[in-house]
C-alpha positions in Angstrom: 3.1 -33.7 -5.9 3.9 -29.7 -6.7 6.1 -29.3 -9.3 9.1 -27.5 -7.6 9.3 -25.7 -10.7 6.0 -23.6 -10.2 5.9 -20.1 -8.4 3.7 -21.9 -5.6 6.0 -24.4 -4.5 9.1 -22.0 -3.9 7.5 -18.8 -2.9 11.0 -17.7 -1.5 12.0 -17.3 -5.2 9.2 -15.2 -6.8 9.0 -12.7 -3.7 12.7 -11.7 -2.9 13.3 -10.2 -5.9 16.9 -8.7 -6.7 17.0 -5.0 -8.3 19.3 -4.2 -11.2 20.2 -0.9 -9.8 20.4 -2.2 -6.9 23.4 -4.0 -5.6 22.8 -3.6 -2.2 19.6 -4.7 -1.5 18.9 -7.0 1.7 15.9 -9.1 2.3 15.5 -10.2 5.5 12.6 -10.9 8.1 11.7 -8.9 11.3 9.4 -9.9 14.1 5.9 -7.8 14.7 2.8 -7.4 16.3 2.7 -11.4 16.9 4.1 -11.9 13.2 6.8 -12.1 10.6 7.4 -10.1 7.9 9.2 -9.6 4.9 11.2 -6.5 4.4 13.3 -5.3 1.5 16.2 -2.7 2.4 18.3 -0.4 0.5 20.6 2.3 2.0 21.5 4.4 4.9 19.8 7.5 6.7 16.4 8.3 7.9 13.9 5.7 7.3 11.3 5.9 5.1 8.8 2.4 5.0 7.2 1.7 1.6 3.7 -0.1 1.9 2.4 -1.3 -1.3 -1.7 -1.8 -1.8 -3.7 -4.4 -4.0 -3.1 -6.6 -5.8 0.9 -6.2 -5.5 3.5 -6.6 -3.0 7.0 -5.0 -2.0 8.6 -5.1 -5.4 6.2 -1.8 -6.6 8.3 0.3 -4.9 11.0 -1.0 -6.9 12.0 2.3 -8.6 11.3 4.1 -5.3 14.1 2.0 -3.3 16.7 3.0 -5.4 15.9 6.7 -5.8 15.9 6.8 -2.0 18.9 5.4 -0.9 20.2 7.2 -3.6 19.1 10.6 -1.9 20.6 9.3 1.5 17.2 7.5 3.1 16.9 4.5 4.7 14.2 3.2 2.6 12.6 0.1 3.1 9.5 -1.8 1.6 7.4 -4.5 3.6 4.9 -7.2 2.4 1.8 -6.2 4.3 0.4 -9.4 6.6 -0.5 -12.2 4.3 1.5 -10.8 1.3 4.5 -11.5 -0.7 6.7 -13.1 1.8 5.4 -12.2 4.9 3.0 -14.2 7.6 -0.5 -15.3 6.5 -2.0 -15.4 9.6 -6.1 -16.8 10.0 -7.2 -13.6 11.3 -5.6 -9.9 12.3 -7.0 -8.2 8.9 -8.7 -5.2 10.3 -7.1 -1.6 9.5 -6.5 -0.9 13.3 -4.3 -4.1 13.4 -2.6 -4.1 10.7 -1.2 -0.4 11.5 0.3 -2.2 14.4 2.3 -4.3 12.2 3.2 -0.9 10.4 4.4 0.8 13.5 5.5 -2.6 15.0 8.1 -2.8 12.0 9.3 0.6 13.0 10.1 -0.4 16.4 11.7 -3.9 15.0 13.9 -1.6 12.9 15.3 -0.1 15.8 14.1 3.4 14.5 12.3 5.9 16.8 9.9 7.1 13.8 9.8 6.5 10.0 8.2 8.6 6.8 5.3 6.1 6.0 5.0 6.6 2.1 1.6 4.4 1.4 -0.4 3.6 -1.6 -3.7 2.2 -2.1 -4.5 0.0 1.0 -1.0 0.4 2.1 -2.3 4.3 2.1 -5.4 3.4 4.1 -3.0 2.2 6.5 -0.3 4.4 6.8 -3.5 6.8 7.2 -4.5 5.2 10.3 -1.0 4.1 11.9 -0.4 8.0 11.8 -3.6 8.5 13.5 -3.2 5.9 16.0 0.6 6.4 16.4 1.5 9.5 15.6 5.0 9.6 18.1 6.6 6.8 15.6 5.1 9.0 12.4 7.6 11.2 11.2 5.9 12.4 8.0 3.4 10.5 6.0 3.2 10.4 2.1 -0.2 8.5 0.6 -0.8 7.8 -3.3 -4.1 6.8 -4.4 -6.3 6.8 -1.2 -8.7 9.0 0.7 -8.3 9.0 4.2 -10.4 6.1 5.9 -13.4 8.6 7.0 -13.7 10.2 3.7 -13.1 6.8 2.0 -16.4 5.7 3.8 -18.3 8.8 3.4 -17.5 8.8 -0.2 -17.9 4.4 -0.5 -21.9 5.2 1.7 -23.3 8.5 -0.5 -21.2 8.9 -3.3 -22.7 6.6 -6.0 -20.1 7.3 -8.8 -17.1 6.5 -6.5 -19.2 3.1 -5.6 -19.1 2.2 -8.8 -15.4 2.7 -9.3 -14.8 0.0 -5.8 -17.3 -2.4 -7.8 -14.5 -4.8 -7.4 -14.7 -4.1 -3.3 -18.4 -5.3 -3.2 -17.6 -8.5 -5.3 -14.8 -9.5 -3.0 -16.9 -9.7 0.1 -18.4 -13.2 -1.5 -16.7 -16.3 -0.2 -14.1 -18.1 -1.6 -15.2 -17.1 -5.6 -12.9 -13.9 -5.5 -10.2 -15.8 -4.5 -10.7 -18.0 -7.3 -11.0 -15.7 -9.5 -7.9 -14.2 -8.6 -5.7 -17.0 -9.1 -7.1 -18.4 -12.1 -5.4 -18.8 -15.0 -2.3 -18.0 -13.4 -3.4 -14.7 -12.2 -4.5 -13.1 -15.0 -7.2 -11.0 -13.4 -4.5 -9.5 -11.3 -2.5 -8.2 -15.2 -6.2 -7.3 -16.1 -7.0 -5.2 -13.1 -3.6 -3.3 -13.5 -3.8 -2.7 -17.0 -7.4 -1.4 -16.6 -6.6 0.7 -13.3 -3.8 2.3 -14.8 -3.4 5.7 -17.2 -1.9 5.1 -20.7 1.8 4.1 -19.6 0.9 0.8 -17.7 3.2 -1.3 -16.2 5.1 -3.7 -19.3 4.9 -7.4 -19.4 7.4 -8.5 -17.4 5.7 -6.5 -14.1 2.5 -8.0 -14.9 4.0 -11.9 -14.7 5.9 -10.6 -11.4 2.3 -9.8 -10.2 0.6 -12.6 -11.1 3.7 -14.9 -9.8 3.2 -13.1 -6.3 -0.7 -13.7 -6.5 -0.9 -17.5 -6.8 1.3 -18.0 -4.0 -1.0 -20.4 -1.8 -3.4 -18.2 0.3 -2.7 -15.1 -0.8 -5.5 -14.0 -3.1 -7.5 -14.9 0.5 -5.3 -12.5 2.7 -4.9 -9.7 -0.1 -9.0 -9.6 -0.1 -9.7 -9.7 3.7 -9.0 -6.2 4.7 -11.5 -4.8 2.1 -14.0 -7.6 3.5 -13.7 -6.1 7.0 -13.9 -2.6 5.5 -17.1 -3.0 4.0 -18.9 -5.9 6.3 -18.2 -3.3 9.7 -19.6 -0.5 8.2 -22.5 -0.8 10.2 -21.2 -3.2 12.8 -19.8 -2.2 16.4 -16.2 -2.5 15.4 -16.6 -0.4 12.4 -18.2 2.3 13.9 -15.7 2.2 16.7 -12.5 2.5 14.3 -14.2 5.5 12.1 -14.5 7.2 15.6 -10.9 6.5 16.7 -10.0 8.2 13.0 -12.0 11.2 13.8 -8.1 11.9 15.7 -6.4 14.5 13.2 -3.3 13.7 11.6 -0.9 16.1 12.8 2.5 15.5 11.0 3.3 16.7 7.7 1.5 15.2 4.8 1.9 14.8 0.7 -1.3 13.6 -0.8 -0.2 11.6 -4.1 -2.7 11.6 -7.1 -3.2 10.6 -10.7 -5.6 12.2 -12.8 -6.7 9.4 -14.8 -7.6 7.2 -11.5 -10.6 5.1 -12.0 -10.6 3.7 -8.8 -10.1 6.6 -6.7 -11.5 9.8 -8.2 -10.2 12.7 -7.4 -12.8 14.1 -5.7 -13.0 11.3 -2.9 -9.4 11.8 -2.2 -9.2 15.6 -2.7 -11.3 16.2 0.5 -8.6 14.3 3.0 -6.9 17.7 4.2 -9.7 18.5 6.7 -8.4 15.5 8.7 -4.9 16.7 8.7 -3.7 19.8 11.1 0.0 20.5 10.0 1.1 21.0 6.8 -0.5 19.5 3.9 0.3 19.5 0.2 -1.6 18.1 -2.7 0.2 17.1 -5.6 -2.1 15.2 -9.1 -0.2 13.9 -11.7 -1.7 14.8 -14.7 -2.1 11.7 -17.4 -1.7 9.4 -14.9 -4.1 6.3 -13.4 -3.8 4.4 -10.1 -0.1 3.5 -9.8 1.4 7.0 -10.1 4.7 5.3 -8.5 5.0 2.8 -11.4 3.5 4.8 -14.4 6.2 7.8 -14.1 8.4 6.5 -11.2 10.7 9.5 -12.1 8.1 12.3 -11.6 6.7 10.8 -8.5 10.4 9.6 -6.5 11.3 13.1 -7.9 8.0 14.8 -6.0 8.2 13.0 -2.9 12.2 13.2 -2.2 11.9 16.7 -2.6 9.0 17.1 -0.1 11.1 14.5 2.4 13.7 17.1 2.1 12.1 20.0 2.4 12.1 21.2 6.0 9.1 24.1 5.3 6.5 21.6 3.7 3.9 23.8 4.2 4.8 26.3 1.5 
């Protein structure tokens, strides 16, 4: 028998999270794209959807929720499928789907477009729904992510930035990343964080909240089957087909989000993402920084992307 006590047995518990600051903060569940998801929701105005990457969930947009409402946005952060408290489904793991949960959520929200603020694989994907579904894009905001064309141009002939996604190649073995993930209550998911991240990493208590999220049954499989679609279609029909579809320029306003210190991403995979954007674009690296630019200095990043969501010239 589970011990009700343990993270895995009351999932419930470890994902909807309440926020100091944050009073007013609703969790509920809203119906998408053949699937349920988890949503956390703070505030009134235009919306602005939060979509966190790996290995995390909603809650890293913690400092971002508040900052938001507080500046009169409707902000709201959703588990990606098969994370956190949302649906694992057996299949539907592919970019192009799970963009349609992005934009799907939109519609569920009763908005007729949203800001899609994205990072790591949630920037990927906020990449592609703006591609795909550009009418419910209002603006799009990615930290830490190329877009998915130069991803795989950089991934395929750029031998340094292969090296930095070593992690990507070990996941596409079956079953031992998962394990890995999990074991030892997570601590490869505190490890990866600390290592990914500049020299103000996220404390202690984030780390446990990480690993918590992480051994919640199934999800070290779901967080992992995205980037084993991503690298096992790059020469396969449907692979070729989706880089094709993202040959369609982004043509809403766009704030590319980077740190310096990134050793995942380096900045000169993620630097060459404007020629796939025709409207305004602005690059912004955070100097000092690593992978999670959102959690290392919450206050210079909330501060850099609520003053681009306000600014109605973002091209200067």
């Amino acid at each position: 028998m589970t011990d009700p006590a343990t993270p895995s047995a009351q999932p419930a518990s470890v994902v909807r999270l309440d926020l100091p600051d944050a009073p007013g903060l609703v969790h509920r569940d809203v119906a998408a794209n053949g699937a349920r998801f988890h949503i956390a929701e703070l505030g009134d105005g235009p919306l602005v959807l939060l979509l966190h990457g790996f290995p995390q969930f909603w809650w890293t947009w913690r400092h971002q929720l508040t900052a938001l409402a507080d500046a009169g946005f409707r902000a709201v952060a959703m588990d990606l499928r098969g994370v956190g408290g949302s649906d694992r489904t057996p299949r539907g793991y592919d970019p192009a789907n799970l963009a349609l949960d992005i934009t799907g959520v939109i519609r569920s929200l009763g908005e007729p477009d949203a800001a899609l603020v994205g990072h790591d694989l949630g920037g990927y994907l906020a990449w592609t729904a703006a591609a795909m579904r550009p009418k419910l894009v209002r603006r799009l905001a990615v930290s830490s992510m190329p877009h998915p064309r130069r991803w795989r141009s950089s991934m395929l002939a750029d031998a340094r930035q292969t090296a930095a996604q070593s992690h990507i190649w070990g996941f596409q073995r079956p079953w031992i990343p998962e394990r890995r993930l999990t074991a030892d209550d997570g601590a490869m998911v505190a490890r990866l964080i600390q290592e990914w991240s500049g020299p103000q990493p996220p404390d202690e208590k984030a780390l446990e909240t990480y690993r918590r999220a992480m051994c919640i049954p199934s999800t070290a499989h779901c967080s992992i089957e995205p980037y084993r679609w991503m690298v096992r279609s790059l020469a396969r029909p449907d692979g070729i087909q989706f880089n094709r579809r993202m040959k369609r320029p982004v043509r809403v306003p766009t704030l590319h989000l980077h740190g310096s210190l990134d050793p995942v991403v380096r900045t000169r995979s993620a630097a060459g993402s404007g020629q796939y954007v025709e409207a305004p674009y602005r690059w912004r690296l955070f100097d000092g920084l690593g992978h999670f630019p959102h959690e290392e200095d919450p206050v210079a990043f909330s501060t850099e992307l609520i003053n681009w969501l306000k600014d109605p010239e973002p091209d200067r």
